[in-house]
PyMOL Python script that loads the backbone (N, CA, C, O; Angstrom):
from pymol import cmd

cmd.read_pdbstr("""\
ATOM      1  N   UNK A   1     297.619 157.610 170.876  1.00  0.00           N
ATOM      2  CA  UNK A   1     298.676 158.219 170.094  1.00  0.00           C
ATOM      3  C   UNK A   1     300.020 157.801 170.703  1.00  0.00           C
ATOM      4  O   UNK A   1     300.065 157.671 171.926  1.00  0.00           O
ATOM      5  N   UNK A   2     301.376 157.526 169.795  1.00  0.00           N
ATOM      6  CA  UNK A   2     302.137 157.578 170.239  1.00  0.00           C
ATOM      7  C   UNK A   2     303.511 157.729 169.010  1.00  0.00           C
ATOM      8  O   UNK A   2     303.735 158.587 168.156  1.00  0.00           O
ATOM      9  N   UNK A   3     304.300 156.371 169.433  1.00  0.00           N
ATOM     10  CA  UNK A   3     305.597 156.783 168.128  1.00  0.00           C
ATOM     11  C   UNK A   3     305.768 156.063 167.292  1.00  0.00           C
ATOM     12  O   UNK A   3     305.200 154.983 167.451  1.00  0.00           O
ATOM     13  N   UNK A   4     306.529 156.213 166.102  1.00  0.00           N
ATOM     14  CA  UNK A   4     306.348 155.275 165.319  1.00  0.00           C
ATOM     15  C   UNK A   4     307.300 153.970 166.050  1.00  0.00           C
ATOM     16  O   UNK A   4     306.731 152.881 165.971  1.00  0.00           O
ATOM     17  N   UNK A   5     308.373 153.954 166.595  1.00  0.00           N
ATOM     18  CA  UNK A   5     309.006 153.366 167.163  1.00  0.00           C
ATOM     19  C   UNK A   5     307.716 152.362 168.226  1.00  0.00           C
ATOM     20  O   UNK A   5     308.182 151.273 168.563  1.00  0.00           O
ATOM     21  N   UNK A   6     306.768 152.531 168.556  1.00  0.00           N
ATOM     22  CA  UNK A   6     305.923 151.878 169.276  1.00  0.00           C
ATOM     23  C   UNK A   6     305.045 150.948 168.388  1.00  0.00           C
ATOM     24  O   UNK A   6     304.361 150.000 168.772  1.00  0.00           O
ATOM     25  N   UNK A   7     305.222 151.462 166.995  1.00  0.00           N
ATOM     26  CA  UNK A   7     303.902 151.150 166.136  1.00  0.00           C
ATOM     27  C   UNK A   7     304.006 149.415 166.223  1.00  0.00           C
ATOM     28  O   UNK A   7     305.021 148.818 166.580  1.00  0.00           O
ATOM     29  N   UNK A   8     303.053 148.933 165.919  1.00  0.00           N
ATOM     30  CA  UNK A   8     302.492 147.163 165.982  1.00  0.00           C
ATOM     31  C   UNK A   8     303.655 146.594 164.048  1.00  0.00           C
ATOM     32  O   UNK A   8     303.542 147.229 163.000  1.00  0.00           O
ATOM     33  N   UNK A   9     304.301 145.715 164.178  1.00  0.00           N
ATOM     34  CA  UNK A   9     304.441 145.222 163.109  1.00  0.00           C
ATOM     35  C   UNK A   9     303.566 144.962 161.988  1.00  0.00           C
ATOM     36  O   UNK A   9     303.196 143.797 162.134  1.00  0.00           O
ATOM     37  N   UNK A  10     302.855 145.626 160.562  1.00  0.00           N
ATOM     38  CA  UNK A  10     301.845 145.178 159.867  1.00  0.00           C
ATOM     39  C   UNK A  10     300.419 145.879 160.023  1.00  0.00           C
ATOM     40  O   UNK A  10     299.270 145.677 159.632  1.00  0.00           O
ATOM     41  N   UNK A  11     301.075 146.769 160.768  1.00  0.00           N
ATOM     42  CA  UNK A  11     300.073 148.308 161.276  1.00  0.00           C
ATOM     43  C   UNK A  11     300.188 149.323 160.096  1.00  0.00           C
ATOM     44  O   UNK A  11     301.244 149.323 159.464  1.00  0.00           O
ATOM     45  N   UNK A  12     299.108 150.263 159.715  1.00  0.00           N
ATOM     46  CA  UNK A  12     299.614 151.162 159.339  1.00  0.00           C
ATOM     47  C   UNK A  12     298.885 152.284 160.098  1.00  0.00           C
ATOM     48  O   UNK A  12     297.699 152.283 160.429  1.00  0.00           O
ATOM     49  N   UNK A  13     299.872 153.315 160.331  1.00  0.00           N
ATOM     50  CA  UNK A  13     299.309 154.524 160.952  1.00  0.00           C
ATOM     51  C   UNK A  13     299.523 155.884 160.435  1.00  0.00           C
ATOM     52  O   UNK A  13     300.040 155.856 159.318  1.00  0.00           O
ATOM     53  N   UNK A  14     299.295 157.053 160.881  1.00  0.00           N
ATOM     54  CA  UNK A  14     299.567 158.391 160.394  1.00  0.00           C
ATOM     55  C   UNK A  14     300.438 159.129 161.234  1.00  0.00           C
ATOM     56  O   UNK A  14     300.472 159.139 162.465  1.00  0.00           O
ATOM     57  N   UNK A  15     301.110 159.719 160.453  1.00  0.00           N
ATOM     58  CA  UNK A  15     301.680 160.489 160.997  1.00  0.00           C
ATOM     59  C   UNK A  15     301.302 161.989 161.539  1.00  0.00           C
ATOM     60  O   UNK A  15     301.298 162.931 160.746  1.00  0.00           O
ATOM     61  N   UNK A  16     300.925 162.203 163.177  1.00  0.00           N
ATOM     62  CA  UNK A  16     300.699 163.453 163.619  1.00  0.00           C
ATOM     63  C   UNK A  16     301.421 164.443 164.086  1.00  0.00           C
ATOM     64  O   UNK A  16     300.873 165.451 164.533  1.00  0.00           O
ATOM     65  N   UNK A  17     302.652 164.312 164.054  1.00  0.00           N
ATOM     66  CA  UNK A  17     303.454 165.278 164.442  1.00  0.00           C
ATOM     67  C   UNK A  17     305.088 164.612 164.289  1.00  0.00           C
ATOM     68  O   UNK A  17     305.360 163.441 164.552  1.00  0.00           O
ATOM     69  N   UNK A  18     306.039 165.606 163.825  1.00  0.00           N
ATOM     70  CA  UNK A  18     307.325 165.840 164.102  1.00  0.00           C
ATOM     71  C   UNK A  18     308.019 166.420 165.204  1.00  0.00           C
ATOM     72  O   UNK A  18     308.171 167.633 165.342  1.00  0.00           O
ATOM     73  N   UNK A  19     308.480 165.459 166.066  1.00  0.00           N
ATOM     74  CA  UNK A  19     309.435 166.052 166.972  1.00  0.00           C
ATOM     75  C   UNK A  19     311.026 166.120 166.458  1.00  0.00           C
ATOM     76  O   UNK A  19     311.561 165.517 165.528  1.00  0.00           O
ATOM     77  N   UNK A  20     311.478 166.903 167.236  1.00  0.00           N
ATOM     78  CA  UNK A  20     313.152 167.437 166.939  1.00  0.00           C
ATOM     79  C   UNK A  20     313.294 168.888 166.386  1.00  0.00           C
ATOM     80  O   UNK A  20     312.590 169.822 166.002  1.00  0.00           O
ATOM     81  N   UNK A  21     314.531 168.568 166.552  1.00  0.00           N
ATOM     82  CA  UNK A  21     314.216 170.182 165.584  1.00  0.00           C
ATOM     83  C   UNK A  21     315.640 170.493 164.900  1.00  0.00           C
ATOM     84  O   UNK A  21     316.474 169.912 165.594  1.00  0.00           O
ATOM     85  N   UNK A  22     316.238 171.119 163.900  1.00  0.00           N
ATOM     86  CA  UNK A  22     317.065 171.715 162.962  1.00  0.00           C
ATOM     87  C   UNK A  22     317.358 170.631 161.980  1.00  0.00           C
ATOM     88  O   UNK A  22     316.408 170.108 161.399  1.00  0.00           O
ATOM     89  N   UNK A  23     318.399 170.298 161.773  1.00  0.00           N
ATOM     90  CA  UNK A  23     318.640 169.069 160.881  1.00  0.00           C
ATOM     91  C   UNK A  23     318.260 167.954 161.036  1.00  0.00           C
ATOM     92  O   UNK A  23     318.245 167.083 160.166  1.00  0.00           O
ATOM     93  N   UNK A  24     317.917 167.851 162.129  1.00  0.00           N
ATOM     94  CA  UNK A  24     317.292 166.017 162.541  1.00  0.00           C
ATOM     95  C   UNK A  24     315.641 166.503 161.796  1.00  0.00           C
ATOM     96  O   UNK A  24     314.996 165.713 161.107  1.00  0.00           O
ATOM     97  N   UNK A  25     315.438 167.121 161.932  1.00  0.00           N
ATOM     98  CA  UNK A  25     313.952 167.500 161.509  1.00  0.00           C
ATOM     99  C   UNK A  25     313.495 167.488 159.934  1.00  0.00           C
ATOM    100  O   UNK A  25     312.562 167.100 159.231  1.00  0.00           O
ATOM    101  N   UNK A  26     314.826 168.205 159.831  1.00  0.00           N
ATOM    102  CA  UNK A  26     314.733 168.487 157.906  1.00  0.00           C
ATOM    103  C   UNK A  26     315.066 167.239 156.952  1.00  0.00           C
ATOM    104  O   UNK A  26     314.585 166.897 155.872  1.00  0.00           O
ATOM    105  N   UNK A  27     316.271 166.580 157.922  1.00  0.00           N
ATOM    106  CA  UNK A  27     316.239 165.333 157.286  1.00  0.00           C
ATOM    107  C   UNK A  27     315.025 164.069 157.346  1.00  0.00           C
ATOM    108  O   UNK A  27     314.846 163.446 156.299  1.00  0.00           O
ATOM    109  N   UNK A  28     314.414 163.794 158.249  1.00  0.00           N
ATOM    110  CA  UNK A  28     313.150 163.268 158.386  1.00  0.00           C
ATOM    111  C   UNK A  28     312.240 164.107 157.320  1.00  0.00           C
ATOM    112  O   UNK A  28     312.174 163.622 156.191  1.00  0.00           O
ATOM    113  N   UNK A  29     311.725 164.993 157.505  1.00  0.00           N
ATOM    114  CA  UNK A  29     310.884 165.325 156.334  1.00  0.00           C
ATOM    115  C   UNK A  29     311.162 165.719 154.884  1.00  0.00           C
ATOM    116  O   UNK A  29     310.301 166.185 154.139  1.00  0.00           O
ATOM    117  N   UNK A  30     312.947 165.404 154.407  1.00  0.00           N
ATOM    118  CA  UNK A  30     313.003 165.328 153.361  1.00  0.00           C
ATOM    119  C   UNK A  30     312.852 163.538 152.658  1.00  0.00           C
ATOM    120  O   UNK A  30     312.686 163.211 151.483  1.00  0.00           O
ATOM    121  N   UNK A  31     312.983 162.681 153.851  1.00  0.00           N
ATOM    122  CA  UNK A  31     312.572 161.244 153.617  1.00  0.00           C
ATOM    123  C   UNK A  31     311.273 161.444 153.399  1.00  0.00           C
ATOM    124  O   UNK A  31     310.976 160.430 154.031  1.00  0.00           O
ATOM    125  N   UNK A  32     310.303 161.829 153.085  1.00  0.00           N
ATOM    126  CA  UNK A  32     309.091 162.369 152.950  1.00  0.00           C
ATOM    127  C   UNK A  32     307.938 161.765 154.186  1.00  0.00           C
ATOM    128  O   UNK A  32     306.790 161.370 153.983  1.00  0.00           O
ATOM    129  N   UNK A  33     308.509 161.831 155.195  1.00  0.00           N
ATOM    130  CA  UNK A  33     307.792 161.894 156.573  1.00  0.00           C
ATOM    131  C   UNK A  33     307.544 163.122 156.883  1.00  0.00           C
ATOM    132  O   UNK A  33     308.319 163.998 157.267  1.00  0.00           O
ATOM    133  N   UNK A  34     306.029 163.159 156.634  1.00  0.00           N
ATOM    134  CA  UNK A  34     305.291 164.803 157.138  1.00  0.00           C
ATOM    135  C   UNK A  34     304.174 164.431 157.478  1.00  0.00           C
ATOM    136  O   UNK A  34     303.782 163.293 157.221  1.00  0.00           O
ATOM    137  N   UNK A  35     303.448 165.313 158.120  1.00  0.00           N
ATOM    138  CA  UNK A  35     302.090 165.142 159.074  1.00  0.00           C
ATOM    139  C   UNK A  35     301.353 164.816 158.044  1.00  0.00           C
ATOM    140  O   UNK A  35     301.554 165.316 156.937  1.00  0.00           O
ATOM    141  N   UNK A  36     300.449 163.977 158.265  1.00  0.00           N
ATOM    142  CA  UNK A  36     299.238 163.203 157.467  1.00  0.00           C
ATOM    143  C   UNK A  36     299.548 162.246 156.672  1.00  0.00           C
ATOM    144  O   UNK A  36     298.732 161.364 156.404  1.00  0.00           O
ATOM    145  N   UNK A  37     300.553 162.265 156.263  1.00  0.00           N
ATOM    146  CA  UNK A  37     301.428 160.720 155.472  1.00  0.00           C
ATOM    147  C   UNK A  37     301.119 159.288 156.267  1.00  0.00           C
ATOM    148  O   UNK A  37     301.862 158.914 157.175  1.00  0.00           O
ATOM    149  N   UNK A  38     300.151 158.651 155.914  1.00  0.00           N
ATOM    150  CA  UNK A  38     300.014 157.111 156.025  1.00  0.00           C
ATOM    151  C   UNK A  38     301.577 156.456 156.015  1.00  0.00           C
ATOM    152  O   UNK A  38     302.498 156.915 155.340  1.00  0.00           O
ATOM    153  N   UNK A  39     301.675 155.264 156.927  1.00  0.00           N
ATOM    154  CA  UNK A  39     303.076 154.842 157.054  1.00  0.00           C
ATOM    155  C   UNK A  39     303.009 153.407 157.794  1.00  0.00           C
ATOM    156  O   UNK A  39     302.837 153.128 158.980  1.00  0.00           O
ATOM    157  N   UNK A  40     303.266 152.376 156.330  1.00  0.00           N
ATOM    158  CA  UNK A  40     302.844 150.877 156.745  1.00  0.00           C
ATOM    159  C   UNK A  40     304.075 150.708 157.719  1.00  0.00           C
ATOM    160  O   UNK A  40     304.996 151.502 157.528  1.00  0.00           O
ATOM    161  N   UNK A  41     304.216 149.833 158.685  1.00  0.00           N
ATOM    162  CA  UNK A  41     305.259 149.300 159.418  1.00  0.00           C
ATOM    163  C   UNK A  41     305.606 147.717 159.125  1.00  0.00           C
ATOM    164  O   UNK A  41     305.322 146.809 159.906  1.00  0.00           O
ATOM    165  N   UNK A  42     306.231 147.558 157.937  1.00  0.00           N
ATOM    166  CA  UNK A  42     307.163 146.430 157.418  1.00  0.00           C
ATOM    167  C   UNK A  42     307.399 145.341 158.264  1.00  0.00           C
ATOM    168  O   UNK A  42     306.705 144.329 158.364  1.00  0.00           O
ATOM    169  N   UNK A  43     308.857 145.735 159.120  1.00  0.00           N
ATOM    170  CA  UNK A  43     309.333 145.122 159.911  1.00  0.00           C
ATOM    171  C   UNK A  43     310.271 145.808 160.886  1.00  0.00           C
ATOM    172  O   UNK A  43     310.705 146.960 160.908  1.00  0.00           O
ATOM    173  N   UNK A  44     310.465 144.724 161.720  1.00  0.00           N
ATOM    174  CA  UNK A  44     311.751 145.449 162.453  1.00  0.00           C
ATOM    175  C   UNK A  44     312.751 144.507 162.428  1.00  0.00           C
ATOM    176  O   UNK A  44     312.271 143.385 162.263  1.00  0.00           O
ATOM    177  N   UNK A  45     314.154 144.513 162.543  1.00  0.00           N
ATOM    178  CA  UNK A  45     315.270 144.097 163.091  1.00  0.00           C
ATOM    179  C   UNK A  45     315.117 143.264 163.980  1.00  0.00           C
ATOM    180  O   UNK A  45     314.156 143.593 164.675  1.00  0.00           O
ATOM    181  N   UNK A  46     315.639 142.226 164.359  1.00  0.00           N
ATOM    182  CA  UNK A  46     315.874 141.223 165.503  1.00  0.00           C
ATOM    183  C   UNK A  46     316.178 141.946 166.765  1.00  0.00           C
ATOM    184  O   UNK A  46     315.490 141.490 167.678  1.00  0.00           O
ATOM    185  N   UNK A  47     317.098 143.077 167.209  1.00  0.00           N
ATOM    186  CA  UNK A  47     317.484 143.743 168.042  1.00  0.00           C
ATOM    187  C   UNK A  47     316.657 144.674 168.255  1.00  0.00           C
ATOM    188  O   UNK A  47     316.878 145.262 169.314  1.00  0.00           O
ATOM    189  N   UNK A  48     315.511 145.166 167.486  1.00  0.00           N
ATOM    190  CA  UNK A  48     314.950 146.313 167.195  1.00  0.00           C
ATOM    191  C   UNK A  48     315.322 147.712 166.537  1.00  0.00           C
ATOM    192  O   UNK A  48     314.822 148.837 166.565  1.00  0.00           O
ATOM    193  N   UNK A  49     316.561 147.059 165.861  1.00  0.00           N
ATOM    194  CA  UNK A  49     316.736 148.553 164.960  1.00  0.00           C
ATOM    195  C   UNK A  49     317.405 148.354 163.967  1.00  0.00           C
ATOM    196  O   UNK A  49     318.406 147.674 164.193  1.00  0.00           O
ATOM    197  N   UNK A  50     317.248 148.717 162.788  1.00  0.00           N
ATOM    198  CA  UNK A  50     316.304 149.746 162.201  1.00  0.00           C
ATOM    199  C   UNK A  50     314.518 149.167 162.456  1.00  0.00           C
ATOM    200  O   UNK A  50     314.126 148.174 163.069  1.00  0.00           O
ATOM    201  N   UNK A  51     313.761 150.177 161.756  1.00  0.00           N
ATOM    202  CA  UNK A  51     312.321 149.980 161.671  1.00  0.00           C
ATOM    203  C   UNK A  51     312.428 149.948 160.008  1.00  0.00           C
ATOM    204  O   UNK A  51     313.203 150.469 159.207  1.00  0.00           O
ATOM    205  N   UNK A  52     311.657 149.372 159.928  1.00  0.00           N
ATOM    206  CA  UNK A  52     311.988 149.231 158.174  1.00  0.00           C
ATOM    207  C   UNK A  52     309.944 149.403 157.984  1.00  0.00           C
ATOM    208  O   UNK A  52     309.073 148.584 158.274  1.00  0.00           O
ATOM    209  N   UNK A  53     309.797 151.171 157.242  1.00  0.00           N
ATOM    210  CA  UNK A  53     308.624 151.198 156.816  1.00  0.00           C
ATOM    211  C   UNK A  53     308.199 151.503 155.095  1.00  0.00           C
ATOM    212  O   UNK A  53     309.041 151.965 154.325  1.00  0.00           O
ATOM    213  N   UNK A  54     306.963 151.212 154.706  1.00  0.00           N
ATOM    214  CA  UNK A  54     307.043 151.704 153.445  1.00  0.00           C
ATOM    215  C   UNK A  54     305.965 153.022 153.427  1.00  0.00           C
ATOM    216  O   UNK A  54     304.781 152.895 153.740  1.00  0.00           O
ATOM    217  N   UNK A  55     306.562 154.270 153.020  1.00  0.00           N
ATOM    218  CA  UNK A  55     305.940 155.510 153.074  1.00  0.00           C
ATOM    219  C   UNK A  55     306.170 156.215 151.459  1.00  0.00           C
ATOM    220  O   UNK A  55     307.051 156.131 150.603  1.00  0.00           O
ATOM    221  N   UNK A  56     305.056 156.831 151.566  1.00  0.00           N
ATOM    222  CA  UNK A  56     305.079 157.283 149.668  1.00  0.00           C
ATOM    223  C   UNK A  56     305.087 156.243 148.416  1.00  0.00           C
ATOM    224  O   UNK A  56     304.895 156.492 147.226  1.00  0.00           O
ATOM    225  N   UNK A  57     305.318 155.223 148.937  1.00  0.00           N
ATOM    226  CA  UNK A  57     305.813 154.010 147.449  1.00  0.00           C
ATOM    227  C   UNK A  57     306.734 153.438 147.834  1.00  0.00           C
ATOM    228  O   UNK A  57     306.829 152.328 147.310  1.00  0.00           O
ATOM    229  N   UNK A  58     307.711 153.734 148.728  1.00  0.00           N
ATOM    230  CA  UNK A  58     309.150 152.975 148.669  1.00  0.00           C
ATOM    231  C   UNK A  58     309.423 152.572 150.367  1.00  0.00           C
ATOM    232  O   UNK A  58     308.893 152.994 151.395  1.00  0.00           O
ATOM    233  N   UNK A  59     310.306 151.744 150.165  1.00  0.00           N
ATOM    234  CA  UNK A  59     311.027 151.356 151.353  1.00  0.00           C
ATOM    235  C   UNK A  59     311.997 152.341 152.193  1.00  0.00           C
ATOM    236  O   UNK A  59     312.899 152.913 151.581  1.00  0.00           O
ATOM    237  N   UNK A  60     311.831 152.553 153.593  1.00  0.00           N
ATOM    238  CA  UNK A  60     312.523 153.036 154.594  1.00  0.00           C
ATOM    239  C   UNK A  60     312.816 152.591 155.472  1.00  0.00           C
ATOM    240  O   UNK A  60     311.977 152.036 156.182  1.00  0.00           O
ATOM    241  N   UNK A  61     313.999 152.634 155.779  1.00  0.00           N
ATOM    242  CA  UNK A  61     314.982 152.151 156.885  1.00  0.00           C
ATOM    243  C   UNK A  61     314.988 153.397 158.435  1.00  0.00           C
ATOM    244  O   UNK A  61     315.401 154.541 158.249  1.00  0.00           O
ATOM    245  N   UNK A  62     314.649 153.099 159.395  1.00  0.00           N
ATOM    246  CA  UNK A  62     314.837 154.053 159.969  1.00  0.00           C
ATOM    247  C   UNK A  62     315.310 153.705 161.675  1.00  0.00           C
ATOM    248  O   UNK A  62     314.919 152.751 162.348  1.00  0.00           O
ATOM    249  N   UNK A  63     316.140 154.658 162.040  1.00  0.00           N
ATOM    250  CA  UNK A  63     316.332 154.147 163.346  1.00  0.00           C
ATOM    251  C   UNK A  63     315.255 154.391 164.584  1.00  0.00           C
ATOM    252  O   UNK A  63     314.247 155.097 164.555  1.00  0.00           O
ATOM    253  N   UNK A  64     315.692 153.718 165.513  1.00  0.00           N
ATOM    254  CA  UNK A  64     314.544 153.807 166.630  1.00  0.00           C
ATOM    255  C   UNK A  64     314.750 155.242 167.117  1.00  0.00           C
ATOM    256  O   UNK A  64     313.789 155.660 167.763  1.00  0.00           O
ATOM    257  N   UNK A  65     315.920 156.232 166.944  1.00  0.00           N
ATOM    258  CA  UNK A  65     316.035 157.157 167.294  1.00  0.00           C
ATOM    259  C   UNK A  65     315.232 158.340 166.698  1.00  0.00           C
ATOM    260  O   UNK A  65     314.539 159.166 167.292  1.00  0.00           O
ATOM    261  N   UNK A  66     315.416 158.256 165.786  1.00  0.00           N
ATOM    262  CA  UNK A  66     314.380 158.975 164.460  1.00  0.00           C
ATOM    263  C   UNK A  66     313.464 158.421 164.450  1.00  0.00           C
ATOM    264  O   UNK A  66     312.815 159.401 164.082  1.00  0.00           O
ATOM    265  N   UNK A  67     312.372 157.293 164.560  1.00  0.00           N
ATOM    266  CA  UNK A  67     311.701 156.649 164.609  1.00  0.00           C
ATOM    267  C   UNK A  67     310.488 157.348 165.991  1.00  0.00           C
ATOM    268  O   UNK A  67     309.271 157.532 165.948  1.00  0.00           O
ATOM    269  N   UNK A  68     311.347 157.546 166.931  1.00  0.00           N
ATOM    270  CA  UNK A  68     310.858 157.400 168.134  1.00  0.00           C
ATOM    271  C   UNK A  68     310.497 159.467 168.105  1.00  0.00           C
ATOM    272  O   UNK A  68     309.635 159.970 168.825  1.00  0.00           O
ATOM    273  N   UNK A  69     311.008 159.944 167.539  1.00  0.00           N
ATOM    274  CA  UNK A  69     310.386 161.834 167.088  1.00  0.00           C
ATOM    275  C   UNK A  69     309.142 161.638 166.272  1.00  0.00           C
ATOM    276  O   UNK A  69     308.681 162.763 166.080  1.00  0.00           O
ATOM    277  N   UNK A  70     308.423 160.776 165.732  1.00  0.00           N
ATOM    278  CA  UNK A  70     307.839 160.687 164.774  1.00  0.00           C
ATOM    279  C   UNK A  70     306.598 160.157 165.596  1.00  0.00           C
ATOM    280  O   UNK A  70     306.591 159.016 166.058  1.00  0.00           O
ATOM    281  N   UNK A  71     305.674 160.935 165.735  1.00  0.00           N
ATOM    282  CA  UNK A  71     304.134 160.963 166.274  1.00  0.00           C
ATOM    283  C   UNK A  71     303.251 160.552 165.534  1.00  0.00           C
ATOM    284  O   UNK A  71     303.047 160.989 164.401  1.00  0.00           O
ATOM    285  N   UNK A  72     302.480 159.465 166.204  1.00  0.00           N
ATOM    286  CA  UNK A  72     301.693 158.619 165.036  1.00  0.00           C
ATOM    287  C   UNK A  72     300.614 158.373 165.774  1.00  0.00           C
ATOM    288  O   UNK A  72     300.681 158.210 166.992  1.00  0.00           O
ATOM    289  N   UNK A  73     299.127 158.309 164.855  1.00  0.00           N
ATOM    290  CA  UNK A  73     298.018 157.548 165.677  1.00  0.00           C
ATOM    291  C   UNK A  73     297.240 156.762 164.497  1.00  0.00           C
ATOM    292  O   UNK A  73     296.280 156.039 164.765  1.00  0.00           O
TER     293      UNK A  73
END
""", "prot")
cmd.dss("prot")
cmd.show_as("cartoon", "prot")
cmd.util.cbc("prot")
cmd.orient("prot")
């Protein structure tokens, strides 16, 4: 287990847990990142940031910061 920020390029994994908490939290799970949501890992950035995944149907942009609250196995 670890973060999505760790995840393999062309991986897909699940999501097991949300870290953070008040608005950093609510905004992540109104991107519809919530526990048990499958979450392909696209690509990343040359620098490593954003993480660019596709979750629900669509494309997401996300930083390694937000990225890295997001518990995956």
């Amino acid at each position: 287990m670890g973060t999505l920020k760790d995840a393999e390029v062309g991986s897909t994994v699940t999501v097991v847990r949300l870290n953070g908490e008040g608005a950093v939290k609510r905004r992540i799970m109104d991107m519809g990142v919530t526990k048990g949501t499958p979450v392909f890992v696209r690509k990343v950035a040359p620098l490593g940031d954003p993480v660019e995944v596709t979750i629900r149907g669509y494309e997401l942009s996300l930083r390694k910061a937000d990225a890295a609250l997001i518990e995956v196995e």
